[in-house]
KOLFI-225173 format. One line per 3 residues: for each residue x, y, z of N, C-alpha, C. Coordinates in steps of 0.05 Angstrom, whole numbers, plus 5000, padded with zeros to 4 digits. Example, Ala and Ser with C-alpha at 12.3 -4.5 7.8 and 13.67 -1.06 7.14 Angstrom:
BEGIN
5264:4886:5156:5246:4910:5156:5264:4934:5156 | 5257:4955:5142:5273:4979:5143:5258:5001:5157
This chain:
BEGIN
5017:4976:5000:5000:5000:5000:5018:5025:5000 | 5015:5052:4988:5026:5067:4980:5009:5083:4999 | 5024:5102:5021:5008:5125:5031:5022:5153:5024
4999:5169:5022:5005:5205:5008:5014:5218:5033 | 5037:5235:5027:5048:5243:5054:5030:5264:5055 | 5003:5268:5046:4982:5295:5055:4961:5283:5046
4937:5287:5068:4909:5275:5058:4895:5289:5037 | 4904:5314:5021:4901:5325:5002:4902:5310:4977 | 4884:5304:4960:4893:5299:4932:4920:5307:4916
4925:5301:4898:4950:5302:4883:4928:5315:4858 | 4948:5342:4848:4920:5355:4820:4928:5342:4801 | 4920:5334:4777:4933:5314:4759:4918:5339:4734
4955:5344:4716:4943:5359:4684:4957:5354:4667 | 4949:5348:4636:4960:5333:4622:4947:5307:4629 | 4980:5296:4614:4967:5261:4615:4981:5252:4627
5003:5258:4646:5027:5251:4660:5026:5261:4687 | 5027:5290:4682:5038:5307:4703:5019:5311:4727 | 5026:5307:4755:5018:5323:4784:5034:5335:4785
5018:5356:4807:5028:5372:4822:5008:5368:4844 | 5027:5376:4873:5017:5374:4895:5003:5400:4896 | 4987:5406:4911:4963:5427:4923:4975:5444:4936
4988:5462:4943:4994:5485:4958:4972:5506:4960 | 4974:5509:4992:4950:5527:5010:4956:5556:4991 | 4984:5569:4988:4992:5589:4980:4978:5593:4949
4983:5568:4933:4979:5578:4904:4948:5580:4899 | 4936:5569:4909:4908:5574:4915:4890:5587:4922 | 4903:5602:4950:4902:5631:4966:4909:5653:4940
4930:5643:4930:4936:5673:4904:4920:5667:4877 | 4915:5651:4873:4895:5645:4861:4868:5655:4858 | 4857:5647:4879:4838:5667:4886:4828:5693:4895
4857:5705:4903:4860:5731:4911:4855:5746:4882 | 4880:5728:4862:4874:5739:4834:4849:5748:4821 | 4841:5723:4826:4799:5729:4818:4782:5747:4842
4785:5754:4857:4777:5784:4868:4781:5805:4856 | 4805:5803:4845:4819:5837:4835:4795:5841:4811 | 4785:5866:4818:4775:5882:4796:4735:5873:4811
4746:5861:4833:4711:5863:4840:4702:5879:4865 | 4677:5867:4879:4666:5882:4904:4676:5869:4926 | 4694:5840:4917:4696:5830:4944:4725:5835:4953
4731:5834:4978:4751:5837:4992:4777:5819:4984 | 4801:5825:4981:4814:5796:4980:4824:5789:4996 | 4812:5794:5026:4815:5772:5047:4800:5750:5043
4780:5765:5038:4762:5731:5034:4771:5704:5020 | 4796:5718:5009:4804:5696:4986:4813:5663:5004 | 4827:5682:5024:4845:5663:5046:4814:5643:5054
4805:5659:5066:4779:5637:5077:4765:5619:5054 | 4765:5628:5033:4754:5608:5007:4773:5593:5007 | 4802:5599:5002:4820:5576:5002:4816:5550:5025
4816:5561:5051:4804:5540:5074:4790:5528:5069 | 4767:5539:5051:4739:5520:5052:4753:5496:5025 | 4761:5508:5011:4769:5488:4983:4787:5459:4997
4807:5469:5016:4821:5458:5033:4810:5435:5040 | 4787:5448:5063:4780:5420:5074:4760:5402:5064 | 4750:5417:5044:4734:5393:5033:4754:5376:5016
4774:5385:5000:4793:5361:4985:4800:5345:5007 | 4815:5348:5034:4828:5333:5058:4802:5323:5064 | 4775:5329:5074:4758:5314:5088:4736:5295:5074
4733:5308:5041:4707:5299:5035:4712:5283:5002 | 4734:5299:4996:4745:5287:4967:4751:5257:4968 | 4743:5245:4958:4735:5210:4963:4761:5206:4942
4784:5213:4921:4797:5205:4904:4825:5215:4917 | 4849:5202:4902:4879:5208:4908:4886:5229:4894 | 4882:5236:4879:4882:5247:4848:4860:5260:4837
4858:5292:4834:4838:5305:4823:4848:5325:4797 | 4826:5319:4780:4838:5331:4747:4838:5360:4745 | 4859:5378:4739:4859:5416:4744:4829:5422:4733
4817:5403:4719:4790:5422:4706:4770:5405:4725 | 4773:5378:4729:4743:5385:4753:4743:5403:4783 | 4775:5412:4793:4775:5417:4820:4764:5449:4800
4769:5461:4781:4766:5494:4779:4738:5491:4777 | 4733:5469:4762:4700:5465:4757:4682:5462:4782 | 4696:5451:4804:4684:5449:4832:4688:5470:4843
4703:5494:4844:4713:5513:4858:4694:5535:4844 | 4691:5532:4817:4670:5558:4798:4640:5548:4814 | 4635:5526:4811:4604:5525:4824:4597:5536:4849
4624:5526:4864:4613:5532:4893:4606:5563:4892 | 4628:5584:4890:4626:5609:4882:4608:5624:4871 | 4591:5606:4860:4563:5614:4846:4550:5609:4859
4548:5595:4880:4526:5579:4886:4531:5601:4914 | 4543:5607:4927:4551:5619:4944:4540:5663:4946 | 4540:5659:4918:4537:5688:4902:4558:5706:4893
4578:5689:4896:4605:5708:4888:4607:5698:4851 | 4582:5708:4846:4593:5695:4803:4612:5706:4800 | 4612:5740:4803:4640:5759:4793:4673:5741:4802
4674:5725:4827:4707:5718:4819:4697:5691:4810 | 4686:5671:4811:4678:5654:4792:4680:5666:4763 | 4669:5679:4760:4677:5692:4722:4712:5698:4721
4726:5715:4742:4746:5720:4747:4766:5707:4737 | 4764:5669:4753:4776:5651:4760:4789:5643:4743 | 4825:5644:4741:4838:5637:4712:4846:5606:4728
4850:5585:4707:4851:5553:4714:4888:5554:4714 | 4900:5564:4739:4935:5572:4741:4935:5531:4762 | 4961:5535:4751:4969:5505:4771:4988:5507:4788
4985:5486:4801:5010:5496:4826:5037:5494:4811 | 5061:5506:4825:5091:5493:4813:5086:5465:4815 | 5097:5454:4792:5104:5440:4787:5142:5432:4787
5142:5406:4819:5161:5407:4823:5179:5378:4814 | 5206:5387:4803:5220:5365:4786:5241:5362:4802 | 5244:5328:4815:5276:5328:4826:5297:5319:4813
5311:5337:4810:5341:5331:4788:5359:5303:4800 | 5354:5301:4825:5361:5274:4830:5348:5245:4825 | 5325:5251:4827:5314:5234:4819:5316:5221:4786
5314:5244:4762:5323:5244:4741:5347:5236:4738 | 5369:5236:4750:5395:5226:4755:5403:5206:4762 | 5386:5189:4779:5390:5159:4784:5375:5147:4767
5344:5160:4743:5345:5150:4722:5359:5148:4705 | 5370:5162:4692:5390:5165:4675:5418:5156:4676 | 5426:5143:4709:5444:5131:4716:5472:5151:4711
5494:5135:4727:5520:5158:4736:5534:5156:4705 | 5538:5191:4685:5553:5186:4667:5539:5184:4644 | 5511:5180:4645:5495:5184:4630:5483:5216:4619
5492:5238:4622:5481:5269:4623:5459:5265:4606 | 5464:5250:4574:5450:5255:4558:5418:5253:4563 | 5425:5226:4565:5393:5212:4584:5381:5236:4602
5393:5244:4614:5384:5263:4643:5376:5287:4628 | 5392:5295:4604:5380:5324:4588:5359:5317:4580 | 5348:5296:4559:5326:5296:4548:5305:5286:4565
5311:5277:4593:5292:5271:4613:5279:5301:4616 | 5304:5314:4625:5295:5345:4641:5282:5358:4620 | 5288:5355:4604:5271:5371:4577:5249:5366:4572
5249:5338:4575:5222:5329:4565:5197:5335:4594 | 5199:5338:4617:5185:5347:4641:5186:5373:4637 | 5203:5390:4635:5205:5420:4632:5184:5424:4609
5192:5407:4584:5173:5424:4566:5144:5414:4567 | 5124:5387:4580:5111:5374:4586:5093:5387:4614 | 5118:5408:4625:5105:5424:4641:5083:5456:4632
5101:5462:4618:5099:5485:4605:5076:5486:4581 | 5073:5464:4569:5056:5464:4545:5021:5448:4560 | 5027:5440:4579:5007:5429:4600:4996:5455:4619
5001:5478:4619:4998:5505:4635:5005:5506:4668 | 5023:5497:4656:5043:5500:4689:5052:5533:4684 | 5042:5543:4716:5054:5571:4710:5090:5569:4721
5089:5560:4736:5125:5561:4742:5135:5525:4751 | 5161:5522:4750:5170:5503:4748:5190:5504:4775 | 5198:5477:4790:5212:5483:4817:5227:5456:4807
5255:5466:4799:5278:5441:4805:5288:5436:4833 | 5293:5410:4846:5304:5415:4863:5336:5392:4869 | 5345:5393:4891:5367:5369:4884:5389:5379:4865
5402:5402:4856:5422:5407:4845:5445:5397:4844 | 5464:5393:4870:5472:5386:4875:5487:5361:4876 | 5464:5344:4887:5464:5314:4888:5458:5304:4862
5448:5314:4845:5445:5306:4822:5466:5296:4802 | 5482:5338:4811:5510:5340:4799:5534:5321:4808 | 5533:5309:4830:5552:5282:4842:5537:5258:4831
5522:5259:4830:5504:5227:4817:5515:5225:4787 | 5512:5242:4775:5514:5245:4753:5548:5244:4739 | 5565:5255:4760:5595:5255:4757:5608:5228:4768
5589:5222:4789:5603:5195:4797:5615:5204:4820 | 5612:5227:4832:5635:5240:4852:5619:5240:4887 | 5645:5229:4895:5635:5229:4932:5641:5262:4936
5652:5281:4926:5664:5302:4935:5661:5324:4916 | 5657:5349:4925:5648:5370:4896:5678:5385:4887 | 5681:5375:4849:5706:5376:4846:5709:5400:4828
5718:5399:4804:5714:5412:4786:5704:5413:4761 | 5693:5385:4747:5684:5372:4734:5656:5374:4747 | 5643:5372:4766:5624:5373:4791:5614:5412:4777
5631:5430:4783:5619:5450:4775:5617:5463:4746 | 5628:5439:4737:5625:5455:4705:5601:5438:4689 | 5582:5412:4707:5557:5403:4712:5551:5418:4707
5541:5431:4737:5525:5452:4757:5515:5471:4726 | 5541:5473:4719:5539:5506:4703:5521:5495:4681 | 5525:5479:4658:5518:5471:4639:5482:5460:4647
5474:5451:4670:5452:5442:4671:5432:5471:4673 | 5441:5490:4688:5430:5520:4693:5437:5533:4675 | 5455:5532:4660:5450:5542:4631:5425:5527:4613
5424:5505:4611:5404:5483:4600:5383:5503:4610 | 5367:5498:4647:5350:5506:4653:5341:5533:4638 | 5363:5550:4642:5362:5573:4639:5350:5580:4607
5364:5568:4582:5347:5561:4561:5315:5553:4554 | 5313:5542:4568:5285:5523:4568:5265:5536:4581 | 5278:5563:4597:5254:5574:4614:5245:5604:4581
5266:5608:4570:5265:5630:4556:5250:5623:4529 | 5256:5589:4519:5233:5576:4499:5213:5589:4503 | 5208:5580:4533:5179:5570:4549:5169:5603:4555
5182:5614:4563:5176:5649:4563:5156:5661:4537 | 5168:5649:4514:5158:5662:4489:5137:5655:4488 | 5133:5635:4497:5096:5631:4486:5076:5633:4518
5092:5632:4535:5077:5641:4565:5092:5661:4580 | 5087:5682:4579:5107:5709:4589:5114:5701:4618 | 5088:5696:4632:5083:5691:4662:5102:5661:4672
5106:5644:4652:5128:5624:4667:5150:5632:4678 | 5149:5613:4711:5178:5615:4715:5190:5594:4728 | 5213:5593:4737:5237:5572:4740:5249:5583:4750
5250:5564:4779:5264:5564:4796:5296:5535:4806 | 5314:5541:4815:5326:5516:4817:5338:5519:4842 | 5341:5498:4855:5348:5495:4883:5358:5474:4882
5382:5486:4910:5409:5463:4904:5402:5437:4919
């Protein structure tokens, strides 16, 4: 048996990709769909709560699809009388987060190539799926997995460089056709 380290669903978009639920991207989310109405965007925080606990208490699945949770989140809001941020409501996803280590013990020690067209292929799978920003994490460990190295050498940082150059490419693709993407990388 497989348990979710959060009683929250996992959002599922595309045909591949989750992303986990964050209280924050949700809260701004909805803050977003206030702007330009009569309601407060405090209230946003308390609608986020309520979305909250019904996924943790009442959501009967592991896994919920980005267009039925916005589709569940636009009704309530109507039903509630707030149509104006229901009309508001743009369908944004959480980051979407990729571990470069994990991609790295796919691709096995020595393999970069494998690990480029891995990272590419999630980066751009993110992006064309309406992921607004992207979260690498594991830099580091990746960059020793990947070199074969117990110790960070110099071969180790000329990795480092070439994969954040990579990133750094892939976010500026991904820029042209979505201004609002972004990419982040953590070591």
């Amino acid at each position: 048996m497989i348990a979710l380290p959060a009683a929250k669903p996992l959002i599922r978009f595309g045909s591949e990709q989750l992303a986990v639920y964050e209280s924050a991207w949700l809260t701004k989310t909805l803050t977003d769909a206030t702007d330009g109405t009569n309601i407060p965007s405090w209230m946003a925080e308390d609608l986020s709560k309520g979305v909250e606990a019904y996924l943790e208490h009442h959501y009967p699945g592991s896994v919920i699809d980005s267009d039925e949770l916005f589709s569940r989140i636009r009704d309530t809001l109507e039903k509630v009388g707030l149509t104006e941020v229901a009309e508001n409501l743009e369908q944004s996803l959480p980051p979407v987060k990729i571990s470069l280590t994990e991609l790295a013990n796919r691709a096995g020690s020595g393999f970069e190539l494998a690990f480029f067209q891995m990272l590419e292929s999630r980066v751009q799978d993110a992006a064309e799926n309406g992921a607004g920003a992207v979260e690498c994490y594991g830099l580091e460990s990746c960059v020793k997995q990947l070199a074969s190295a117990k110790k960070w050498t110099g071969e180790c940082e000329q990795l480092k460089t070439e994969i954040t150059a990579f990133l750094d490419q892939k976010l500026t693709k991904a820029s042209h056709h979505m201004p609002s993407f972004s990419m982040q990388v953590h070591q």
